[in-house]
Backbone as a chain_set.jsonl record, in Angstrom:
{"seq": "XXXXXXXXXXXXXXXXXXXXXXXXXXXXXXXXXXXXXXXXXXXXXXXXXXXXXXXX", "coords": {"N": [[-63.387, 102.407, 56.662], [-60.981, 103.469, 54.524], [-60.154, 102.787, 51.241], [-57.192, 101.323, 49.947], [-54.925, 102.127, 47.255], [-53.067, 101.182, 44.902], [-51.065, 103.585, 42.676], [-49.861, 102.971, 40.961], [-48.764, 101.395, 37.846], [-47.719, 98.43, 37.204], [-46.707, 97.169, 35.087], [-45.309, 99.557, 34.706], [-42.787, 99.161, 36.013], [-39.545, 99.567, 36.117], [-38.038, 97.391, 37.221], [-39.141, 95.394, 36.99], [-40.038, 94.876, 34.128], [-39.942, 92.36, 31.576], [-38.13, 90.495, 29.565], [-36.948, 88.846, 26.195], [-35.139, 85.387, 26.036], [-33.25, 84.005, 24.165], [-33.142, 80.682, 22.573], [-32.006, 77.231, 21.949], [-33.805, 75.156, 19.479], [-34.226, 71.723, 20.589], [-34.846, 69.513, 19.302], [-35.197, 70.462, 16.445], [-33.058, 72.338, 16.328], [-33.791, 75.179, 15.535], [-34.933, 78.394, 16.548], [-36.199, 79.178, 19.705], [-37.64, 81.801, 21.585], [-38.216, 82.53, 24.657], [-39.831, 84.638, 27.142], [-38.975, 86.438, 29.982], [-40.68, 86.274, 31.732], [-42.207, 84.19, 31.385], [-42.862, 80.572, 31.188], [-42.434, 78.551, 29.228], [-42.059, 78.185, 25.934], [-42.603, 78.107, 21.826], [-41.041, 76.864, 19.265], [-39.636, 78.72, 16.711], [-39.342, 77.01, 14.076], [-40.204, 74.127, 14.021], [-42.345, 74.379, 15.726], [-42.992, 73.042, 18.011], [-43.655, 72.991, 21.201], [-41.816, 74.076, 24.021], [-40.633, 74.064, 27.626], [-38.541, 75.904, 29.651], [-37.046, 74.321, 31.19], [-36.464, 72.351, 29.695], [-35.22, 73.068, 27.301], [-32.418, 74.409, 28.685]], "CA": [[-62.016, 102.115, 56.298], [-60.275, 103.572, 53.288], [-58.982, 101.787, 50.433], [-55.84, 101.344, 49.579], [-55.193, 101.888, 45.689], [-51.373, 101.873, 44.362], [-51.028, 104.299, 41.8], [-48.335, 102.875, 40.298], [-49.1, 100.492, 37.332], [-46.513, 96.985, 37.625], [-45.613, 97.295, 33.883], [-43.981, 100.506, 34.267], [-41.833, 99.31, 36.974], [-38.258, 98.788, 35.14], [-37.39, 96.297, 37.822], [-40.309, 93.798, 36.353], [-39.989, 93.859, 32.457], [-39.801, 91.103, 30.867], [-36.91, 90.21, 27.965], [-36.755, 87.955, 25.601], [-33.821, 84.895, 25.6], [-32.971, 82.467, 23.207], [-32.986, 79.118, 23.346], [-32.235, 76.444, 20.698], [-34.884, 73.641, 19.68], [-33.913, 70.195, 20.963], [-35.633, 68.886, 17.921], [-34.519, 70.665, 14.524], [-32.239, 73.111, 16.025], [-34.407, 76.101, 15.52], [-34.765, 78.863, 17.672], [-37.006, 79.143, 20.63], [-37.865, 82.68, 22.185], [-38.859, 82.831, 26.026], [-39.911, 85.564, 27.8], [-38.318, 85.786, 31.297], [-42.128, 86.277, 32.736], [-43.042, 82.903, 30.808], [-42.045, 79.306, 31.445], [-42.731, 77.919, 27.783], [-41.648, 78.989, 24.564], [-42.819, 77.355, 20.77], [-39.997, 76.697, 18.528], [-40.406, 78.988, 15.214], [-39.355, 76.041, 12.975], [-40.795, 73.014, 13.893], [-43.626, 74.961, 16.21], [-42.94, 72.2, 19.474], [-43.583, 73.629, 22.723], [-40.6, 72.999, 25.387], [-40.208, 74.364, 28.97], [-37.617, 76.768, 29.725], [-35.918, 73.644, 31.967], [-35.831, 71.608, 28.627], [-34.283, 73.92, 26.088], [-31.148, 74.954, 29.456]], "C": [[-61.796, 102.508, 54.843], [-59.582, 102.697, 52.988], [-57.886, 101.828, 50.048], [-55.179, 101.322, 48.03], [-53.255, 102.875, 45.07], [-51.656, 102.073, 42.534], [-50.158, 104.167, 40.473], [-48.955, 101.414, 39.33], [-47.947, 99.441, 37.571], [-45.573, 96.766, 36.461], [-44.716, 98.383, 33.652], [-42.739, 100.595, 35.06], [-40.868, 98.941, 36.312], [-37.648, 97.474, 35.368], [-37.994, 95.016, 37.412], [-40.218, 93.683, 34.889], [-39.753, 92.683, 32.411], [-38.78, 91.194, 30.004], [-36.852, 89.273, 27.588], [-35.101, 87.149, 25.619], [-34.072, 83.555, 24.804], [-32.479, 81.72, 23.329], [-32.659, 78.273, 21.968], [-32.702, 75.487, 20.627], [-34.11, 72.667, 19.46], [-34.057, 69.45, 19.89], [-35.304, 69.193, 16.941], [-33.281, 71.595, 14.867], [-32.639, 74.721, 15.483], [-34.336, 77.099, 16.465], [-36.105, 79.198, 18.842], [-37.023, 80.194, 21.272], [-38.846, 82.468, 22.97], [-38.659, 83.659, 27.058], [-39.25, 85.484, 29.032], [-39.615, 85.788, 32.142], [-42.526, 84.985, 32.092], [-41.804, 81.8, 31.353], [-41.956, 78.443, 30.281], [-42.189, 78.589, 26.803], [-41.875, 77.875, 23.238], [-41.163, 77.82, 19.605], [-40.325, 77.325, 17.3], [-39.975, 78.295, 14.181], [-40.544, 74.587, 13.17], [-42.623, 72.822, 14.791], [-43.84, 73.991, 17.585], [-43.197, 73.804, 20.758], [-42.778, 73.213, 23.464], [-40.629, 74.448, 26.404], [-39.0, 75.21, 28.95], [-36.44, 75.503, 30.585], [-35.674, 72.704, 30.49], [-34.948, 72.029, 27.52], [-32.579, 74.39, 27.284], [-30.129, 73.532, 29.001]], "O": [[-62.411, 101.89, 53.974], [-58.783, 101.995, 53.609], [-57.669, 102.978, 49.668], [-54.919, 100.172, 47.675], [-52.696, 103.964, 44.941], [-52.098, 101.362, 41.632], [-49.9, 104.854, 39.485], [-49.509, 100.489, 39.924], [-47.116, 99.885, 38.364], [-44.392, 96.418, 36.462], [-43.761, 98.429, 32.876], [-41.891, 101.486, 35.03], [-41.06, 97.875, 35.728], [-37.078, 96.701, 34.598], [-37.503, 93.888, 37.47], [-40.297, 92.575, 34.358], [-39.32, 92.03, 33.36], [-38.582, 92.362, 29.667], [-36.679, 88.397, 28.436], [-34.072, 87.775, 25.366], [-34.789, 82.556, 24.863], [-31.455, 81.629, 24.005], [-33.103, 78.732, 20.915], [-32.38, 74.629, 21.449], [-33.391, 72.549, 18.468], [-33.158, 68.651, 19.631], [-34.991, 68.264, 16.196], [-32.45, 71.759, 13.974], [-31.723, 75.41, 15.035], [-33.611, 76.79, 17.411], [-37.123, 79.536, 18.238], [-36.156, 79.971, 22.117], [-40.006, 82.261, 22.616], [-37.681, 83.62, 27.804], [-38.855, 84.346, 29.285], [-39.561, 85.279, 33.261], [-43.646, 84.73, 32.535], [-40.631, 81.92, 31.707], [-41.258, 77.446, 30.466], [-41.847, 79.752, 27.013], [-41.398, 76.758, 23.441], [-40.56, 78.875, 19.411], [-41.196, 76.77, 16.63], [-40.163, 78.882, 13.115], [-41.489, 74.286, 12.441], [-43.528, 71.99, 14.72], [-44.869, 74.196, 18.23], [-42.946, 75.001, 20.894], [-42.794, 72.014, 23.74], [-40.642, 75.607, 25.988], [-38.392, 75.082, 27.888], [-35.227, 75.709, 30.61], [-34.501, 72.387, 30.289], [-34.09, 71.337, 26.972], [-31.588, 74.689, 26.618], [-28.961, 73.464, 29.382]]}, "num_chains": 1, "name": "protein.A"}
């Protein structure tokens, strides 16, 4: 049985990037950048970690 081997890497598919959206920290009011492939994001002021359902 031959293997099966897709040629195609997953990051160059356009339909999968990733993008960054901003969020604002709950806590100082800072801003919070989370990937759309991530579920977390650290606040670059106060450095908290929050959830993508806590910062909506």
């Amino acid at each position: 049985m031959d293997k099966v081997i897709d040629s195609k890497c997953p990051g160059s598919d356009p339909t999968q990037k990733a993008v960054p959206q901003s969020f604002t920290c709950p806590e100082c009011g800072g801003d919070i950048e989370i990937w759309t492939d991530e579920s977390k994001g650290k606040c670059s002021s106060c450095h908290k970690t929050f959830t993508r359902e806590q910062v909506k």
